[in-house]
C-alpha positions as CSV (number, residue, x, y, z in Angstrom):
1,X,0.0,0.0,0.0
2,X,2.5,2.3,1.1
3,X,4.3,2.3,-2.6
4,X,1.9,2.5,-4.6
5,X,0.7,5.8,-2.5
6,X,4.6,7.0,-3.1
7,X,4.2,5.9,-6.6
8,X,1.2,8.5,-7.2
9,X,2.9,11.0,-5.4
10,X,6.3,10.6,-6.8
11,X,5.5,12.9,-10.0
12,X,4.6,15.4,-7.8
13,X,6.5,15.3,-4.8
14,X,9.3,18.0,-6.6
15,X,6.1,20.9,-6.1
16,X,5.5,19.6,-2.5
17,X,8.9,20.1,-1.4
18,X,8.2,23.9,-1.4
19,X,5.9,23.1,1.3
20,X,8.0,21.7,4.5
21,X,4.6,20.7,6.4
22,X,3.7,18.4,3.1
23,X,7.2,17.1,3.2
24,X,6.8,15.9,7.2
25,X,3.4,14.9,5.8
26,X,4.9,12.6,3.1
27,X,7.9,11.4,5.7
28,X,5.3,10.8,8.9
29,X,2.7,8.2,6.5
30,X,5.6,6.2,4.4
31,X,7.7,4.6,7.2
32,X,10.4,2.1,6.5
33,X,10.9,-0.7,8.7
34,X,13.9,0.6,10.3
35,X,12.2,4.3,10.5
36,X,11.4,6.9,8.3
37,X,12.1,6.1,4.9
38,X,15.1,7.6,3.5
39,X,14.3,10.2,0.2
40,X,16.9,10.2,-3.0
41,X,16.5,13.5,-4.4
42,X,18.2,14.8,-7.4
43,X,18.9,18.9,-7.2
44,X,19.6,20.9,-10.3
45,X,22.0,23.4,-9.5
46,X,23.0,26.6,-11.8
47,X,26.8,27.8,-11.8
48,X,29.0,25.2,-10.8
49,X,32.0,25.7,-13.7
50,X,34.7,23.3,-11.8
51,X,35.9,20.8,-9.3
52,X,36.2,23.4,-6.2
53,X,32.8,24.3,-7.2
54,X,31.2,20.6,-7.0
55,X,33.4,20.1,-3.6
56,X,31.8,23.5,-2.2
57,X,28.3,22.4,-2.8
58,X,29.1,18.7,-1.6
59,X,30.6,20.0,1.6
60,X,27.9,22.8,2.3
61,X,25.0,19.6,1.4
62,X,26.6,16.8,3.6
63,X,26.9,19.3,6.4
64,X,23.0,19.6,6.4
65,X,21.2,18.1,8.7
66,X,19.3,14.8,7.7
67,X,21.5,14.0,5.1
68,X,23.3,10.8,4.6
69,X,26.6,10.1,3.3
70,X,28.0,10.0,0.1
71,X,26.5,13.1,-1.8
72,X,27.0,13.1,-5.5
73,X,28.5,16.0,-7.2
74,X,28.8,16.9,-11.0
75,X,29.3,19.6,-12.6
76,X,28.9,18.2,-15.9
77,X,25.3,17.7,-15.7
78,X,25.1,20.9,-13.4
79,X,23.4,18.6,-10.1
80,X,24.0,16.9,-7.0
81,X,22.5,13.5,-5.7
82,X,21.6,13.3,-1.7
83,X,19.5,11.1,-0.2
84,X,18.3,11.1,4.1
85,X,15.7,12.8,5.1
86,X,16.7,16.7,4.9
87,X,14.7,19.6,4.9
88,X,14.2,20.5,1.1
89,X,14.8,24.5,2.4
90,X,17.6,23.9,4.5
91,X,19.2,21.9,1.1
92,X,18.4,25.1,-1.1
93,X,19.8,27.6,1.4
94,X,22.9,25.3,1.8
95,X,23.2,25.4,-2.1
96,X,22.6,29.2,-2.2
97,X,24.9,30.2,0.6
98,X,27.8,28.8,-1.6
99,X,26.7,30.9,-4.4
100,X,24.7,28.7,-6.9
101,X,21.3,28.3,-7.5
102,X,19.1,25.5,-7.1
103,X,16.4,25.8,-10.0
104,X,14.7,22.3,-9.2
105,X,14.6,19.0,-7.4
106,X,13.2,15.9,-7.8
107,X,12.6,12.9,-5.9
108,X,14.6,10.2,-7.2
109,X,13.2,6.7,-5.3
């Protein structure tokens, strides 16, 4: 039951994240068996041009509360991978108090 609920509310999830209350919504109704199920979410971040860029935004993501270890870094494709269970607006002002903007995020899993 509980998948098929995050299933529907995968495509949308990105939108809710704006909403921290729907986020502890989403978080407190899909537990995992070991706790609260851990969120993969993809952010696409503007301005990253090198590798002291990428390890700037890793080290100002991982130092935000909720997240789990490793977070993903490219500049390539101009995003960052983190999964946990974060507060989407403490991951955005994380990203923007490096410099960068975050222009999106989706849930991954």
């Amino acid at each position: 039951m509980h998948g098929s609920v995050f299933e529907r509310l995968k495509p949308r999830l990105a939108s809710l994240l704006d909403t921290p209350s729907m986020l502890a919504y989403f978080r407190c109704t899909h537990p995992t068996r070991g706790g609260m199920e851990a969120l993969v979410i993809k952010l696409k971040i503007e301005g990253m041009t090198c590798g002291h860029c990428a390890m700037a935004v890793k080290q100002a993501l991982a130092a935000v509360a909720g997240v789990q270890a490793p977070v993903e870094v490219s500049v390539e494709k101009g995003e960052a991978v983190v999964s946990g269970s974060p507060d989407p607006q403490a991951l955005k002002a994380a990203v923007v108090e490096e410099g960068y903007v975050l222009t999106s995020w989706t849930v991954v899993n």
